[in-house]
N, C-alpha and C positions, 0 to 999 in steps of 0.2 A: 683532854676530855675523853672521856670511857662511857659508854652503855650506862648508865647508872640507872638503877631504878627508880631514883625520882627526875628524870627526865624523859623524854620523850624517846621511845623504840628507835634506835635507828640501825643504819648499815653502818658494820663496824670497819673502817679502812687502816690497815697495819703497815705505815711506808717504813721504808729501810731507813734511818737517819739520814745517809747520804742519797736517797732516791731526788731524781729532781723535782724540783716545785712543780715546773708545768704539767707533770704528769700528776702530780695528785690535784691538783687543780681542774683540770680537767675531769678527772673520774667522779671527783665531787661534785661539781657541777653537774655533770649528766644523770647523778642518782637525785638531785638535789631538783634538777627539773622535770623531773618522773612525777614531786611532793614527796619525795622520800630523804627525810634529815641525816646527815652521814656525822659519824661520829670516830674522832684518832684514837688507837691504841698502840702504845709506847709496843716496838719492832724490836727485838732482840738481834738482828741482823740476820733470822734464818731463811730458807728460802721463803720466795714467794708464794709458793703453797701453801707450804706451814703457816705462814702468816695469815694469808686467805684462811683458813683451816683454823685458826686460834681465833681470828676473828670472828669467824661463824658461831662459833664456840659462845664467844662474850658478846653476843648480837642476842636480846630477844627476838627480833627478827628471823635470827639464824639466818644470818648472810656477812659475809665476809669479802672483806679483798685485801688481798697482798700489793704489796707495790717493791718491788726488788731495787737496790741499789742504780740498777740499768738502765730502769723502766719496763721489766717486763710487767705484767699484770695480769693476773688473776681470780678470778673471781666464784666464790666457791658456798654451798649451803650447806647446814649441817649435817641434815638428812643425806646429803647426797655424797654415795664414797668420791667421786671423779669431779674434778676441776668442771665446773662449767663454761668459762670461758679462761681462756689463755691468749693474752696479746703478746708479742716480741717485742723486745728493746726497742725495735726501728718502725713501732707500729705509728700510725699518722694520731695529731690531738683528734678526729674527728672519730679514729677507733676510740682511743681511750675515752672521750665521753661518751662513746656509746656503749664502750663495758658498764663504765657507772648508773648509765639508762636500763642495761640489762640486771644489773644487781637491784635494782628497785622495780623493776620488772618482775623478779623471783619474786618478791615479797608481797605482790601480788598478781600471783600466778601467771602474767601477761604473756605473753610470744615473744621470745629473745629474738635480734637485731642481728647480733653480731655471730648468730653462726656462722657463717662465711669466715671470720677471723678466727675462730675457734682452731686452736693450736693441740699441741700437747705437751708435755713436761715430760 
């Protein structure tokens, strides 16, 4: 499932094929209980920015998230040159759904959460 236009706006999430479940699980989740519907975009294997960054891209929203092979995650707007959030491989499920709260957050303007985990690439 893709952004399409005749469905409903969402946050677009670009996992690696081989990223694990629990980690998109969870960042879905936390966008998902923001009201904000998250939607998959097939991952070419690039980094996790790019993917953030691609997804932003194919977001009417203009919000994206990457999800890497490892779990790292990223979470990125269109508008905006710089990653807005960055979690690590070994970040806890309770980061990663709050990246997911924080990308549905962007989308409407709310105060991010997960500064304190904000990393950088």
């Amino acid at each position: 499932m893709t952004d399409a236009a005749e469905g409903p706006p969402t946050v677009v999430v670009a996992a690696h094929p081989d990223a694990p479940p629990g980690v998109l699980r969870e960042v879905r989740a936390g966008a998902e209980e923001q009201g904000v519907p998250t939607g998959l975009f097939p991952d070419d294997g690039a980094s996790p920015d790019a993917a953030a960054r691609r997804g932003a891209v194919e977001s009417r929203l203009q919000v994206g998230v990457g999800i890497a092979a490892d779990g790292t995650v990223v979470v990125r707007h269109a508008l905006v040159p710089a990653a807005v959030v960055v979690l690590p491989a070994d970040a806890s499920a309770g980061d990663r759904r709050q990246a997911g709260a924080d990308a549905a957050r962007i989308v409407g303007g709310g105060a991010l959460h997960a500064g304190e985990q904000k990393g950088s690439l």
